[in-house]
C-alpha positions in Angstrom: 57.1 147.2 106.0 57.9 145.9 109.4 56.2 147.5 112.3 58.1 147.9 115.8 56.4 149.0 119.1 59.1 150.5 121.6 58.0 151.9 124.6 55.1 154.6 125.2 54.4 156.4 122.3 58.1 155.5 119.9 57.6 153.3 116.9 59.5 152.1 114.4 59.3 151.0 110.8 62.0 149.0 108.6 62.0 148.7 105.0 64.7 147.6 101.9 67.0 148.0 104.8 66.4 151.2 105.7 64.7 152.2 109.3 62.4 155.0 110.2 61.7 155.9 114.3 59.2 158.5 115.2 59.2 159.9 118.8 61.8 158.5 120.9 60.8 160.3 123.6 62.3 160.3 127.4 59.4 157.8 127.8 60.9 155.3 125.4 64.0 153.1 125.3 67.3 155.1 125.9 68.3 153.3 123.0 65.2 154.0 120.7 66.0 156.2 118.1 69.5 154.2 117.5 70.2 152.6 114.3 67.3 155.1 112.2 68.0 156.2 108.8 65.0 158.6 109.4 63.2 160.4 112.8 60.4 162.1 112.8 59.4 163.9 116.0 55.4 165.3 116.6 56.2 167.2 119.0 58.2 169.1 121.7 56.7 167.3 125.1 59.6 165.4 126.7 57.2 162.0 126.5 57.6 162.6 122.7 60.9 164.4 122.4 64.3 163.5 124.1 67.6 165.8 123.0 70.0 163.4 124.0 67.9 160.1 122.1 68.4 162.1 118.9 71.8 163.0 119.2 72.9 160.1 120.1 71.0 158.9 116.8 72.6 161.9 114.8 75.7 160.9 116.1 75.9 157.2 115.5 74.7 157.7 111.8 76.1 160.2 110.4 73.9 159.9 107.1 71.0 159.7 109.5 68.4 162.8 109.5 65.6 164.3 111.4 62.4 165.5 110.4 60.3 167.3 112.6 58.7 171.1 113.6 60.5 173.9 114.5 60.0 174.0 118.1 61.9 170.8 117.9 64.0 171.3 115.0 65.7 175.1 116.3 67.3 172.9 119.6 69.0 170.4 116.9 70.1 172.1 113.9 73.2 174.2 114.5 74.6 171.0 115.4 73.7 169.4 112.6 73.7 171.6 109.4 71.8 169.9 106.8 70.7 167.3 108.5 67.5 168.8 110.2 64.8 169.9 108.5 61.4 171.9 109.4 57.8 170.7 108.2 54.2 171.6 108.4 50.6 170.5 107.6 50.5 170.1 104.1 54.4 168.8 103.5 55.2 165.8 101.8 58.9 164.3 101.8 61.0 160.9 100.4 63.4 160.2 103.3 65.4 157.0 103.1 63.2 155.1 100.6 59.8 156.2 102.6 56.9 158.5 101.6 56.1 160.9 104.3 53.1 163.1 104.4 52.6 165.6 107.4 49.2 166.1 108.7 48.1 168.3 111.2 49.0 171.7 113.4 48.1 171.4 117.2 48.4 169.5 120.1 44.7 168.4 121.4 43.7 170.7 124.3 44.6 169.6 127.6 43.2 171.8 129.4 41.9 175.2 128.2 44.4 177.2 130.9 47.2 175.4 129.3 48.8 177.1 125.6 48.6 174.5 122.7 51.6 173.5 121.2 52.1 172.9 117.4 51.8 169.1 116.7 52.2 167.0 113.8 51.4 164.1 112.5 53.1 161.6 109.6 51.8 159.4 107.1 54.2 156.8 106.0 54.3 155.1 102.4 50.3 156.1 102.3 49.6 153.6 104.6 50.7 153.8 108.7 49.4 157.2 110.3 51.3 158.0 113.9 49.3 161.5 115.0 51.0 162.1 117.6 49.1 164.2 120.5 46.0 164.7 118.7 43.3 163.3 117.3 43.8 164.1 113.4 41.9 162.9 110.7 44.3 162.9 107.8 41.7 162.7 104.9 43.1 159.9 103.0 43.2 156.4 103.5 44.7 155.0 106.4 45.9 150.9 106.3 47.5 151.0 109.9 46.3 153.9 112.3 48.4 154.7 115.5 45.6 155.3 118.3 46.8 157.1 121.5 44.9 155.0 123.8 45.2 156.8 127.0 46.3 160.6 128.0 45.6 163.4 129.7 44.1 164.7 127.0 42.0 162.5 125.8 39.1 159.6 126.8 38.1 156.2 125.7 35.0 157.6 123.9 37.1 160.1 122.0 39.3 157.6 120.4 36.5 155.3 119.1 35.3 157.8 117.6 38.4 159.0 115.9 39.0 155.6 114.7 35.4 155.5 112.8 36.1 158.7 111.3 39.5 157.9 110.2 38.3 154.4 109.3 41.5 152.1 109.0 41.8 148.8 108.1 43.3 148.1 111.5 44.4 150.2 114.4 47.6 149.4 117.1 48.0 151.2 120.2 50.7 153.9 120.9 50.8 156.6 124.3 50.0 153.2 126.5 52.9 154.3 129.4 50.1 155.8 131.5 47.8 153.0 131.1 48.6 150.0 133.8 48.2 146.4 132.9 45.4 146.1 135.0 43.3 148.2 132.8 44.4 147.3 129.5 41.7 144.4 129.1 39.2 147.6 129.2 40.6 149.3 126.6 41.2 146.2 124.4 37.2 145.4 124.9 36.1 149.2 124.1 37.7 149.8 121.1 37.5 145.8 119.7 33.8 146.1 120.0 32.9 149.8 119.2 35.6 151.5 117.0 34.5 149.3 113.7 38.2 148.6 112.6 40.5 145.9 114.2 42.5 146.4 117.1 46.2 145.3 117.7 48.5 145.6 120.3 52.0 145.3 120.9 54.3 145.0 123.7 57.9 146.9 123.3 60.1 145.2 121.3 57.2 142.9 119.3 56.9 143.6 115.8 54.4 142.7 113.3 54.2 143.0 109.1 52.1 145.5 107.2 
């Protein structure tokens, strides 16, 4: 399976031919989601979740389909009957030649004034884990773990410790649009020398194999 980075917090996957994108946010390329046989949205933040990115992937594929919750899904569907469908904590899915579990329900708290939204995350083929907004431990094994590096939610101590209580066998960074170049190298150093797994990162548009 090939791994993609786009922009911010959008990657993709390709495999047998066959593409998967999760979040092509307003964040990500306006072309992100173009060309996927599968999207998978975690949520409804615009950073995550663009209308016009996924219709104008539902539109250039017709055969193309989205997975998401139903926050996201209920703005899509009546356009696209069949074509859109609703999952949970606890769903598993074949889309496109890919094995999807979902994992979790909420959106991390950003602040206690501010109402959590429903978040999910995916599992692909048992083996890359993209969480989305949270910090979700799936409870299986992880190969490739998706680490939101920087937010408004969350800290640098926060996400080492995710990563040692997921334990993958690597980890590559995804929600880096807030993060400045400058500051990267601080990051990088943090979680190379405490998380315990590997860590990878890619610029949009560099791909790697899994």
């Amino acid at each position: 399976m090939k791994l993609t980075k786009r922009l911010h917090s959008c990657v993709q996957l390709e495999k047998d031919g066959r593409t998967l994108v999760v979040d092509p946010g307003a964040f990500s390329e306006p072309d992100a989601g173009l060309g996927a046989d599968v999207l998978l949205v975690t949520h409804e933040h615009p950073d995550h979740f663009e209308e016009g990115r996924l219709r104008a992937a539902l539109d250039a594929n017709p055969g193309a389909e989205l997975w998401t919750l139903r926050s996201v899904a209920e703005k899509l569907a009546p356009a696209y009957p069949g074509r859109v469908h609703t999952v949970g904590h606890g769903d598993a899915f074949a889309a496109a030649g890919f094995e999807i579990q979902v994992h979790g329900e909420l959106h991390a708290v950003i602040h206690p004034d501010i109402p959590r939204v429903t978040n999910v995350g995916y599992l692909v083929d048992g083996s890359l884990f993209h969480p989305g907004d949270a910090l979700t431990v799936p409870g299986v094994p992880v190969e490739t773990l998706m680490i939101p590096v920087h937010a408004p939610w969350n800290k640098i101590a926060e996400v080492i410790d995710y990563v040692r209580e997921v334990k993958p066998r690597q980890t590559v960074d995804i929600h880096d649009a807030y993060l400045s170049d400058l500051a990267r190298p601080v990051y990088d150093t943090a979680l190379n020398a405490l998380s315990g797994a590997p860590h990878g990162r890619l610029t949009a548009g560099e791909h790697t194999d899994l």
